[in-house]
N, C-alpha and C positions, 0 to 999 in steps of 0.2 A: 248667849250672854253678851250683853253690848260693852265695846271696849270704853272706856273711861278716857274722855280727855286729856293728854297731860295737860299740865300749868304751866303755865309761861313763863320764864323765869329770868331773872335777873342775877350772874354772879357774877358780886364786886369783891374784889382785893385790895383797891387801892383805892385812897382818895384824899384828898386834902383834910387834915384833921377841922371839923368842925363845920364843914362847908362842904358844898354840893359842888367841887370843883377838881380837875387835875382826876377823875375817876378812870379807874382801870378794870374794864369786867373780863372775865372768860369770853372768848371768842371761839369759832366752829371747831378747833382741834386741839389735841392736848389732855392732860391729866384732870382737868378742870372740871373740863366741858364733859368726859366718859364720865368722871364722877359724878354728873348732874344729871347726865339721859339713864346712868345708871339707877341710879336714886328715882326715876320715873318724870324727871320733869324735861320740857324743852326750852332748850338753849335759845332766847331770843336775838343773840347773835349767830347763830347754827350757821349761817347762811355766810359769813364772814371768815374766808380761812385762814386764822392766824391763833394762834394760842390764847393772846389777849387784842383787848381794842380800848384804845383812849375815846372814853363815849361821854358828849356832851349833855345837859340836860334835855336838848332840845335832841339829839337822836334816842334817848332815854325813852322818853313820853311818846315819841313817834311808834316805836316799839310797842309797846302797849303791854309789857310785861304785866302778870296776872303776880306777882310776888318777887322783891327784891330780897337777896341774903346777899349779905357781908361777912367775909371769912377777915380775921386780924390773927394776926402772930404777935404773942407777948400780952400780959395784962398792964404797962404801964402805960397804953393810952387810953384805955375804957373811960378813963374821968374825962375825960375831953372828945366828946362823941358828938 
């Protein structure tokens, strides 16, 4: 049976409300990053040892993430997305 790819993945936590700026994803270690390889996907910062990474647009795209998720605490910013 052929293994299946993971996805490439992108997890953000943090970002500037409204704007593609100030963004903070999971990076190579941490609760984040095991819940994400856990779940079957790869951490496209894996390779980065730090819990998170202030990652710009421009190291974003470079990455070539197959699928971005945003985790948010709280619903009173959802109207402002």
């Amino acid at each position: 049976m052929a293994r299946r790819r993971r996805t490439r993945t992108l997890l953000v936590f943090g970002r500037e409300i409204g704007a593609l700026r100030g963004i903070y994803a999971s990076g190579g270690v941490g609760f984040l990053h095991d819940m994400l390889v856990t779940a079957g996907g790869e951490d496209v910062f894996a390779d980065v040892k730090r819990e998170s990474v202030q990652a710009s647009t421009e190291q974003i795209l470079a990455r070539k993430p197959d699928v971005i998720l945003e985790i948010r605490s709280g619903s009173s910013e959802l109207g402002n997305l």
